[in-house]
C-alpha positions, -999 to +999 in steps of 0.1 A: +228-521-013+248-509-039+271-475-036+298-462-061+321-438-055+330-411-086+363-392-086+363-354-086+367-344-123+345-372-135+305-361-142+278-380-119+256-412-130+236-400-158+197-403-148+192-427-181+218-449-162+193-447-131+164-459-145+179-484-161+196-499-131+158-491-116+144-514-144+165-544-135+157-539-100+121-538-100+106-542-138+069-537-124+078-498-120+088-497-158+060-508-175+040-497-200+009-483-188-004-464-208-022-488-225-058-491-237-083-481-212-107-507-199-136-512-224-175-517-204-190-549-213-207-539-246-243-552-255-248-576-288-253-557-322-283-548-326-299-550-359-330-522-357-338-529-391-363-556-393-363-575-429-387-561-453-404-589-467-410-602-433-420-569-408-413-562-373-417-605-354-421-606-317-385-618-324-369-588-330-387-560-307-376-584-278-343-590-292-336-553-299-354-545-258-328-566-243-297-548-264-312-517-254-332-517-225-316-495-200-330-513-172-311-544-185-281-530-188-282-519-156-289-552-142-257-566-164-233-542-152-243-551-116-237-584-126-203-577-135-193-552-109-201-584-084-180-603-102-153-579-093-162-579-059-153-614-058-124-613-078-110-584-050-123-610-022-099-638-040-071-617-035-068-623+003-054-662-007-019-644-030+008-625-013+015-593-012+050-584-025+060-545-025+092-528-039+112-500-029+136-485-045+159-453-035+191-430-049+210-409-027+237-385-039+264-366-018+293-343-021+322-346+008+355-324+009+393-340+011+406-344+042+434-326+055+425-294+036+432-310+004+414-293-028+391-311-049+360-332-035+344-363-044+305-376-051+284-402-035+261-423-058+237-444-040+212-468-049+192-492-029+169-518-037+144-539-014+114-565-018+094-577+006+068-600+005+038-613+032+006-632+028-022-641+055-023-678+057-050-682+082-074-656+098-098-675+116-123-682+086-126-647+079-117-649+040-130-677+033-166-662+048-161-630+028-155-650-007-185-674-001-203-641+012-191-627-021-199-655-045-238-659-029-242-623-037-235-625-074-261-652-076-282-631-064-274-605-086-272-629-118-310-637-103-321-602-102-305-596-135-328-625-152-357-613-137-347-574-146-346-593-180-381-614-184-396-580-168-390-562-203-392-590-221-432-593-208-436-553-212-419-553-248-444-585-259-479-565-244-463-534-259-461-553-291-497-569-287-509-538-284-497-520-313-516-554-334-546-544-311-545-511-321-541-513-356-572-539-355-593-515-337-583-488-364-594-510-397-629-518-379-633-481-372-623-472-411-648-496-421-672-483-399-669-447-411-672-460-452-700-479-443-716-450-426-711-426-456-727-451-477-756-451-453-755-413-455-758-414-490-784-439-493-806-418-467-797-389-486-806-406-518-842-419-502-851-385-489-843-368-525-872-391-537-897-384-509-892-419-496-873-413-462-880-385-436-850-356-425-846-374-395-828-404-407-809-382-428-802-361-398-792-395-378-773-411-406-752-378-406-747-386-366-739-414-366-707-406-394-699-382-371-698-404-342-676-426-366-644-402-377-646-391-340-639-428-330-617-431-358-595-402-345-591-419-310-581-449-330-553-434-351-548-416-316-547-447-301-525-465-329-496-433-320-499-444-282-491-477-289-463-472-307-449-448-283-451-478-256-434-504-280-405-480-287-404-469-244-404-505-237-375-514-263-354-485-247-353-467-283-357-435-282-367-432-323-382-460-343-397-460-377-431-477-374-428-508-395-454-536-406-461-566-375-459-598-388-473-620-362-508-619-365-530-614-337-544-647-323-556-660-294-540-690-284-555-715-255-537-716-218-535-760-214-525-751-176-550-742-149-541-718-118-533-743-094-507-765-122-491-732-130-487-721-096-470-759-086-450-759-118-435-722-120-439-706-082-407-725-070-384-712-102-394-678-100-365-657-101-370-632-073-375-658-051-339-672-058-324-639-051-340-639-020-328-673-011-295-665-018-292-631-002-305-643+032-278-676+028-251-650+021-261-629+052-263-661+075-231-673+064-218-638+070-231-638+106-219-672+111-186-668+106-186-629+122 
């Protein structure tokens, strides 16, 4: 404790002389604070662009769903708020130290009737400092309870990921399917006009009836109508591939990966041997019910 005693016509410690004495007690209190606020964890750039000479790959729509993709950046910031979760469990193995500081000031008369009176300056300092050392397994069962459930979460998060990675590629597919589907019904309508005016042509000369002029005129009808629900269709498509990237606008561009149809070397029963035991919901489930039996375990 340290006390100071000021005479009567002499002014009291100044308060800049306080906080500095409070500063070389406990340098913690003075610090700067008002720093930078913590930044979220920020996705990778995303280039929405594709380059012109090469269109819009398979490449870049997944590329651009997992920058983007609310879903996954959901799963990510789960990811790290678990990883805060076990950086507050880690916290049970430092100690705790705490500081207190106080300033008293008082005014007291002269004995003996004596004029004048004299000031009390008072400033105390104290630390103290205590850590647990052993509680009967309970910390070390609430970090390993900790640490299983991030790998759980890290689990769900991958699967969260190769969720939209499968919807943005069908999405994708789709568009080219689309797109296919509107070319043959194009060519189907400019064939059918030509047949319309061949008919038309063959009935001018006497050598076709007004039916088959009347059916070739159906049937170009029939055409443009299934051309509309292809360009219709087209629309859709691309409103599924943008939903699935988690863009809200995108300009449609050209697909470069063309739409083939590649062989599947595995049969049912090889894929479900090779891939059923690394699936990753499976893993989180693993390691959820081992970080609730270790919890019960250990109470």
């Amino acid at each position: 404790m340290i006390s100071r005693l000021v005479g009567v016509r002499r002014p009291r410690i100044q308060g800049s002389v306080f906080l500095a004495l409070l500063c070389m007690t406990s340098p913690a209190l003075c610090a700067d604070t008002a720093g930078q606020p913590p930044q979220a964890p920020q996705a990778g750039s995303v280039q929405t662009q594709p380059t012109p000479s090469k269109g819009l790959s398979v490449a870049d729509v997944v590329r651009i769903a997992l920058d983007n993709h609310s879903s996954v950046k959901s799963a990510q910031y789960q990811v790290n708020a678990q990883e805060a979760v076990v950086h507050q469990q880690m916290a049970a193995y430092y100690p705790n130290v705490t500081f207190n500081n106080s300033y008293r000031t008082a005014n007291s008369s002269a004995a003996g009737g004596v004029s004048g009176s004299k000031g009390f300056d008072t400033v105390s300092s104290t630390a103290n400092a205590s850590m647990t050392l052993y509680n009967f397994g309970k910390r070390e069962g609430l970090v390993q309870s900790a640490r299983d459930t991030l790998d759980a979460t890290q689990y769900s998060y991958n699967t969260t990921a190769n969720n939209v990675v499968l919807a943005v590629k069908q999405a994708y597919y789709g568009v080219l399917q689309a797109n296919a589907l509107l070319a043959v019904n194009e060519e189907t309508v400019n064939d059918r006009q030509v047949t319309l005016r061949q008919t038309q042509a063959f009935y001018d000369v006497g050598s076709k009836p007004k039916s088959d002029v009347t059916q070739a005129e159906a049937n170009l009808l029939l055409a443009q109508a299934n051309l509309i629900a292809a360009r219709n269709s087209v629309e859709v498509a691309w409103a599924s591939l943008r939903n699935t990237m988690g863009v809200d606008d995108y300009p449609k561009e050209p697909l470069s990966d063309p739409l083939e149809v590649t062989p599947i070397s595995l049969t049912l029963d090889e894929a479900k041997r090779f891939h059923l035991p690394d699936r990753e919901p499976l893993r989180s489930s693993r390691w959820v019910a081992t970080s609730c039996a270790d919890a019960s375990a250990r109470g």
